[in-house]
Structures are given as structure tokens and as C-alpha cells.
N, C-alpha and C positions, 0 to 999 in steps of 0.2 A: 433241808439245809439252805440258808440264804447265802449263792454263792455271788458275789461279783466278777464282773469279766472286764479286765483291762488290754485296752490293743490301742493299733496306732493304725485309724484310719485313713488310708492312701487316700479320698477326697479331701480329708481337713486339710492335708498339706500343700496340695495343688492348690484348692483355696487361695493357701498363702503365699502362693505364687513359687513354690518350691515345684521342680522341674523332675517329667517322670520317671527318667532311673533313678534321681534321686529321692524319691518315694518308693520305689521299685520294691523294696521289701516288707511295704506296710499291706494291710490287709483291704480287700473288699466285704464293702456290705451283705452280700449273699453268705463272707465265710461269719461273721459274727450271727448273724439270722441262723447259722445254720449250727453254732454252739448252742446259741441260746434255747431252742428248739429241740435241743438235744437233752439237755440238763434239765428241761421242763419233763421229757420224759424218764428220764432215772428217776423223778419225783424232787428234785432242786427247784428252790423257786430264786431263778438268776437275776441279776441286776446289772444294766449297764454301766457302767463306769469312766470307760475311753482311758485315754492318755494319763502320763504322767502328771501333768498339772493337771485334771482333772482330778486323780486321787488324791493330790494335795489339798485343790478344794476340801473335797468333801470329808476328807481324815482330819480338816482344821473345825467341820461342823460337827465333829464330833460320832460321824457314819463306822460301823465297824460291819462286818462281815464274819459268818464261820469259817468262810473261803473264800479265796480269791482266785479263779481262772484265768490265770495272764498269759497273756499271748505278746507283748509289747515290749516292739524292739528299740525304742527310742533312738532320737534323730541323731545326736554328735557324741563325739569321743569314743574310747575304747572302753569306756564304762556304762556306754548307752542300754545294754540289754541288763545292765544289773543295776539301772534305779528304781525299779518298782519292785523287785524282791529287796532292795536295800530298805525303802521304804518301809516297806508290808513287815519287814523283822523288827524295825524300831517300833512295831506297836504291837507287835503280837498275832500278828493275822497270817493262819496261814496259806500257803498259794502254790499253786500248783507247776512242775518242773524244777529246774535247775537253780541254785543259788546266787549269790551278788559274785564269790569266786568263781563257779565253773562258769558263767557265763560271759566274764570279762575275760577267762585264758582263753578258752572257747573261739573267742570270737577276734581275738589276734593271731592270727595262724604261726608267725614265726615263732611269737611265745612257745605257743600248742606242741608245735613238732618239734620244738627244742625239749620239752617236757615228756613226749611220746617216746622218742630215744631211748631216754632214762629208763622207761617201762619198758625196750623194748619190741615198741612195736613198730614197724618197718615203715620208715617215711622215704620218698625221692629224697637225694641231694638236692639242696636248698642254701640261699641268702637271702638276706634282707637287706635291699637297698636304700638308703635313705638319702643319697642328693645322686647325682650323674656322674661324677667322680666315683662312687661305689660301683655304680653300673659298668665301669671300664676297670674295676679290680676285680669284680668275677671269676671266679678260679674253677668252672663247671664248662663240661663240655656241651657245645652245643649239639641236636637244637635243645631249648630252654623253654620256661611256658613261664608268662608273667602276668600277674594279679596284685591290684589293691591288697593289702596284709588283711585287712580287716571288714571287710563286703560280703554281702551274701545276693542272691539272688542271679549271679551272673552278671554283676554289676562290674565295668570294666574290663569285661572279657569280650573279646568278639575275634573273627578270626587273625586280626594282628600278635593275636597273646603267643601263637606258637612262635618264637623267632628261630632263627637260621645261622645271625652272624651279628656278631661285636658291635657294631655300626647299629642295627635293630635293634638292638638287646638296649644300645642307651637312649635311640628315640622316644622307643616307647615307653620305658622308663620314664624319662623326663616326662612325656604325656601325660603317666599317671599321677607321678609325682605332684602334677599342676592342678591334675584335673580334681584328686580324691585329699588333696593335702593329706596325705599320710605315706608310713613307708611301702616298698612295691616288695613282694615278694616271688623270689627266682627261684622255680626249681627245674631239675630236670622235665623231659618232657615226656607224659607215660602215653605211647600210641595205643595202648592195649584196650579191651573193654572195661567200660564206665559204669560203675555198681555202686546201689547206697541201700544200705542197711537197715530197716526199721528197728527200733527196741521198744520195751516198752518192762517196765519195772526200776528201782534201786537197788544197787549195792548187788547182795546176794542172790537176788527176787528177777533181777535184770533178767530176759528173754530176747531171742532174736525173735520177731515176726516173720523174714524172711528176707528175702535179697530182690533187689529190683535193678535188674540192667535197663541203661538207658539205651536207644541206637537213633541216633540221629536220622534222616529222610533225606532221599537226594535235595530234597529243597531248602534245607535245613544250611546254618553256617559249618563249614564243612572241620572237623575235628575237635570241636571244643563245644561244651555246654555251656553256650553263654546267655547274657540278656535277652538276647532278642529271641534266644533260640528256648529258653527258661517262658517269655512271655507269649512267646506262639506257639508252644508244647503238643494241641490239640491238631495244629495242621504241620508241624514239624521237626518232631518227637515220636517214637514210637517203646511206649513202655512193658516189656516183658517181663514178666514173671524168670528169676535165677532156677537153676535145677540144682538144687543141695546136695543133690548126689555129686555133684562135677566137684571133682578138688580144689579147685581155682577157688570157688563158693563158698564151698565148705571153711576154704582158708579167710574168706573175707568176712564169714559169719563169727568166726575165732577172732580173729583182729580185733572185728569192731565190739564185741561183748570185752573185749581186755582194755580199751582203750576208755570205753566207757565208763566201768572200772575204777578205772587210774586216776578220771578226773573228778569221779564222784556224781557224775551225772544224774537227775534226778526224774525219774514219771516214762518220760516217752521223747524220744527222738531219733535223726539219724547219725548215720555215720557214713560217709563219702570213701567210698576205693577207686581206684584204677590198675591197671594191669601194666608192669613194665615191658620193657621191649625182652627180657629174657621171659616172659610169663608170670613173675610173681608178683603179689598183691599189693598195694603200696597204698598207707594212710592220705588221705587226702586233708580231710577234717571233719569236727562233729558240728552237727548241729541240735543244741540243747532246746531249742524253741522251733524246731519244725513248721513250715507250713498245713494248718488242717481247713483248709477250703476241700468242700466231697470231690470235687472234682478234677482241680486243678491242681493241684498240690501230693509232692510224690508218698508223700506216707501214706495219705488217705488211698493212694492209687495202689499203693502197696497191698495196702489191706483189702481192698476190694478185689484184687486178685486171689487173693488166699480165701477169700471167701469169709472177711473178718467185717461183717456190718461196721458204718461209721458210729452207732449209738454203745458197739461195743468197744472201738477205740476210746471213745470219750469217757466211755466206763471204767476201763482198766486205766485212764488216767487221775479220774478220780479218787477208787481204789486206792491207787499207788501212793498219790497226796496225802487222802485220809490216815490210811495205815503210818506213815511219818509224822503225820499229825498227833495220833493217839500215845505214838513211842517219844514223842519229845517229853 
């Protein structure tokens, strides 16, 4: 099968003198080497692609594919991670993960957990702030943990995001408001442990992999997953494998197969929990395009705990694609 692989390589955009959290969720070269290398051994013969303007290119010379391996989270708006499956459907090509939908509610968190409700399934108390006047109508008690709506990688989080009191609650706000031009999202604050869910399948097919708690390192920024702490994982991170037996687990493995679900999730990714202050599990958010670098990236670390080779993750995601492929 001649599959193409589309991403968004963290060097083109420093290149362009884009600044690095805010590339923070694009890929390195090791993790594309390390698909392509992967797909040559299923018996795929892959082709690089790159970026969104890059498929445009080359879908205007007329290039098709039997697949597409997208990984490509594109730079702006809240529709960035669904232009290359928007793309890829206006010609027929199919490609692997999440749709132009799940990946745009996906990736607005207030949408998301306004929509997880509906299903369900158990989110913190939560607002979306959109100027600094919002910030001083907040009707949540504190403390409060605040984020960009729509960021992945730990982007705007650093240990300011726990706040304490009203006064905090709108600096920082305004901070983010400036800093991400987008709305900031408020929710309660879960001190409990920090789990994220592998899956891997569609619909009725979907599978948990297993549970992976994060535990942060005295070195580490102390209470929250964030950028820095997302970027230096190997000296400030320590990743353990969940015990399924524990019910806290068990509850978090339930959540996230439901929520999954709900949104119509597609192949492989995760699902983010946290533990509140009375002990139960609280959605945090999904992620429909996962990080899959072997090493550094929690799914893949997921799986190597379980004892799931990375040629086999790459497998069952292909699997997954194909099989949607043959039923379209």
C-alpha cells in the first residue's frame, strides 16, 4: 500500500522564525524516521508529504495515495487539526485517525466538556473566559487551574495555572488572553493523580491499551503537567504503568472508552483524567492525534510498558484505518 505521511515539522517552523512553545506540538525528525521505518516493515511503501500546503501542492499535481498517515496538527484556529482530513475527504483519500468534526470539538476544550455532560461523563466545574471582565464573573470556588481552551502539549501552563484568589484568577487570565489570542479556560482544580488513557480501535472495536499515571519529580514544576515539564519528561517525569485492578483505574478506563465513544473518535489516541479532591475521576480531554515519537511521547510509553512493540501500535492503527476504509 503506498501510504503518505503528513505532519508538521517543529524545525520548518522555527525556520520561520515561529517561537518554540509555539511549535511545541509539532513533531521531530526522529518521530517521522521512526513511522516511516515502521510502515516500510508492515510491508507499506510510505511517502513523505509534510504539511498542509505541502498536500495541497502535490493533490494540485495530481499525487493520490491508498493512505494517508496524518499526524498534522496545523498552526492557527480552532480548525487547524481538521485541515488535512478536510482535505484528504474532498478527494477521496483515506487517512488515518480522527475526522475534520472530532478533531475540531476535540481540540476546543470548552466545546468538549460542554458536550461530555450531555454523555455524561464527569468533567470539573468549568468557564470559559473570553476578556478579563469574565474573569471577575467566575462563580467557581477557588482554588481554580487555568489553560488556553484550545493548546496541547502543556502549552500555557506552568506552575501560575493553579490560582488561589480573584485577583490571580484575572492576571493570569488576561496573560493568556494576550499571550494565545483565544478564550482561557477555568476549571476547578483536581490535586489528585494524573492518568491518560491509551485506545486504540473505532466505535464498537475501540479498546483501552491501559492506563498510564503521570508523577511529576522533586525537580519537576510542582503540581501541574505542563510545557516545560511535557518538554523535559526524561529528567522530570516519571511514567508508571496504572494497576487496573485499583477502582479509581478501572473508573478511568470506563470514562475514557465512553467519552471516546461519544465523540466518534477514530484509530488510536488518548484520553486525559485527573482525580478530584473527594477521589473521583474527572474528564480532562481527548486527544484524537496523539503524540507517537518511541520514546518521548506518552502513548508510545504506554505501550512499551505493557509490553506492546511500537511496530505493533503502528499496526493496529493501520488495521483500524483500513478496516473503515473497506466499510465506507
Amino acid at each position: 500500500m503506498r501510504v503518505g505521511i503528513t505532519y508538521d515539522l517543529r524545525q520548518d517552523y522555527l525556520d520561520m522564525g515561529i517561537g518554540e512553545e509555539a511549535s511545541g506540538e509539532f513533531d521531530r525528525p526522529d518521530t517521522i524516521d521512526a513511522i516511516e521505518r515502521t510502515l516500510v516493515s508492515l510491508g507499506h511503501s510510505p511517502d513523505r508529504i509534510g504539511n498542509v500546503r505541502r498536500l495541497v501542492t502535490r493533490l494540485a499535481r495530481g499525487e493520490r495515495w491508498d493512505m494517508v498517515f496524518n499526524i498534522a496538527e496545523g498552526l492557527t484556529g480552532f480548525g487547524r487539526e481538521s485541515q488535512v482530513p478536510t482535505l484528504l475527504e474532498a478527494y477521496d483519500i483515506p487517512y488515518t485517525f480522527s475526522g475534520p468534526l472530532e478533531a475540531a470539538l476535540t481540540l476546543h476544550k470548552g466545546i468538549c466538556n460542554r458536550l461530555m455532560r450531555s454523555f455524561g461523563v464527569p468533567v470539573p466545574d468549568f468557564s470559559v473566559v473570553t476578556s478579563t471582565e469574565d474573569a471577575r464573573c467566575v462563580e467557581l470556588p477557588f482554588p481554580l487551574f487555568a489553560k488556553p481552551v484550545a493548546e496541547g502539549t502543556g502549552k500555557g501552563i506552568d506552575a501560575d495555572s493553579i490560582v488561589r484568589d480573584r485577583e490571580q484568577l484575572v492576571a493570569i487570565c488576561r496573560r493568556l488572553l494576550d499571550r494565545f489570542c483565544q478564550p482561557v479556560l477555568v476549571e476547578s482544580f483536581l490535586p489528585g493523580r494524573e492518568l491518560t488513557v491509551g485506545i486504540v480501535g473505532t466505535g464498537a472495536a475501540a479498546r483501552a491499551i491501559g492506563a498510564l499515571e503521570i508523577v511529576l519529580l522533586d525537580e519537576a514544576e510542582r503540581g501541574v503537567y505542563s510545557y516545560v515539564n511535557k518538554e523535559r519528561c526524561e529528567e522530570l517525569v516519571h511514567y508508571r504503568l496504572a494497576n487496573d485492578d485499583e477502582p479509581l483505574v478501572r473508573e478511568a478506563i470506563e470514562v475514557s472508552l465512553r467519552a471516546w465513544r461519544a465523540l466518534g473518535c477514530r484509530d488510536a489516541g488518548r484520553v486525559d483524567l485527573r482525580e478530584d479532591a473527594q477521589g473521583a475521576i474527572r474528564f480532562l480531554e481527548v486527544n484524537p492525534l496523539a503524540g507517537l515519537n518511541p520514546e518521548h511521547s506518552d502513548l508510545p510509553i504506554l505501550c512499551r510498558l505493557m509490553g506492546v512493540p511500537y511496530e505493533r501500535l503502528i499496526g493496529w492503527i493501520m488495521e483500524s484505518a483500513s478496516a473503515r476504509a473497506r466499510s465506507a
